[in-house]
N, C-alpha and C positions, 0 to 999 in steps of 0.2 A: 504494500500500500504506500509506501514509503517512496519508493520510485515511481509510483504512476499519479502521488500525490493527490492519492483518495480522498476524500474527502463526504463524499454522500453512501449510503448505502450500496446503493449501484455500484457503483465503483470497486466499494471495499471486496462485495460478491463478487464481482468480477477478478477480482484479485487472486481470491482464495481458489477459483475458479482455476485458475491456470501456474497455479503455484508450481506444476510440471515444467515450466517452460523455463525455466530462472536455475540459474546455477549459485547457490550459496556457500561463502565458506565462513565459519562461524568463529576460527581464531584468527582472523586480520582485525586487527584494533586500528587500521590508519592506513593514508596514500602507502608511506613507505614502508611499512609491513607487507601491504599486497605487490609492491613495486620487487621485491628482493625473494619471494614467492613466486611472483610471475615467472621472473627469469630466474629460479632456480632449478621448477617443472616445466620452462619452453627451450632456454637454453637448451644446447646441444651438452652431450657427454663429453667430456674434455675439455667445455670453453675458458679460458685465459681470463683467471676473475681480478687478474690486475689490472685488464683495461677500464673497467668500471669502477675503480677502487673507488676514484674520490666523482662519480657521478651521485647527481641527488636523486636517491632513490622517490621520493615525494615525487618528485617533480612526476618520473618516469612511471609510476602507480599510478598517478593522477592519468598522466598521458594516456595508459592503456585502456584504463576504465573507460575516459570519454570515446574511445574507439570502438568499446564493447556496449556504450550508453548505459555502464552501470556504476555503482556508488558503494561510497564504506558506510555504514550504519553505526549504529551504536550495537547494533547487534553482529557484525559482520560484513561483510562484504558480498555484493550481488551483484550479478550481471545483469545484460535487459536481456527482455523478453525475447525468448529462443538464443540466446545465445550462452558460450560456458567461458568460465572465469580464464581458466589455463590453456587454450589453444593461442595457436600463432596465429598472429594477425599477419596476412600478406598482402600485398598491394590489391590483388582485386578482391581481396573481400574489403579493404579500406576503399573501392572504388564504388564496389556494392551499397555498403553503408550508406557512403556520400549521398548515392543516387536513390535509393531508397526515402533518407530524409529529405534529399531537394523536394522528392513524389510527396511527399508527407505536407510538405511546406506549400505546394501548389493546392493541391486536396483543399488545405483549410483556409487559400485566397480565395476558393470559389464558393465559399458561402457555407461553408461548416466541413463535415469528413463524409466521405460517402461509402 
């Protein structure tokens, strides 16, 4: 409910509704907790953890979430709807995304969602 920023009943039903489609992970406390988690289960085997030593992991948590269009909670960390916390983001699913929202963004100029 949290991410779709329920608010009315409808909604919250709705939520519960599809509780299936949402990947949660319930011990990330923060951007850079999920940020160093991300890239510990996408990272490749062998990766060279001293190029990242002094990156900000926040930053890079934050970054991935907004790719996945999901959030840290207070309760943990969730993806959006149909998508999972721990897969590789590759350029054309970041293309997909894109275009998918642009569709999302047009939908709601033309007079509500249809």
């Amino acid at each position: 409910m949290e991410i779709l920023n329920a608010e009315v009943t409808g909604e919250a039903l709705d939520a519960i509704d599809s509780l299936n489609e949402y990947d949660f992970d319930p011990l990330v406390q923060d951007e850079s907790q999920f940020g160093k988690a991300y890239a510990c289960r996408v990272f490749p085997t062998g990766f060279d953890w001293n190029i990242i030593e002094g990156c900000d992991m926040h930053d890079f948590g934050q970054a991935v979430l907004r790719k996945k269009h999901g959030v840290v909670t207070e309760y943990g960390a969730l993806s959006g709807r149909g998508d999972k916390l721990y897969t590789v983001l590759t350029p054309k699913q970041e293309q997909e995304l894109e275009d998918e929202a642009e569709s999302e963004d047009e939908d709601m100029g033309m007079g509500g969602m249809t």
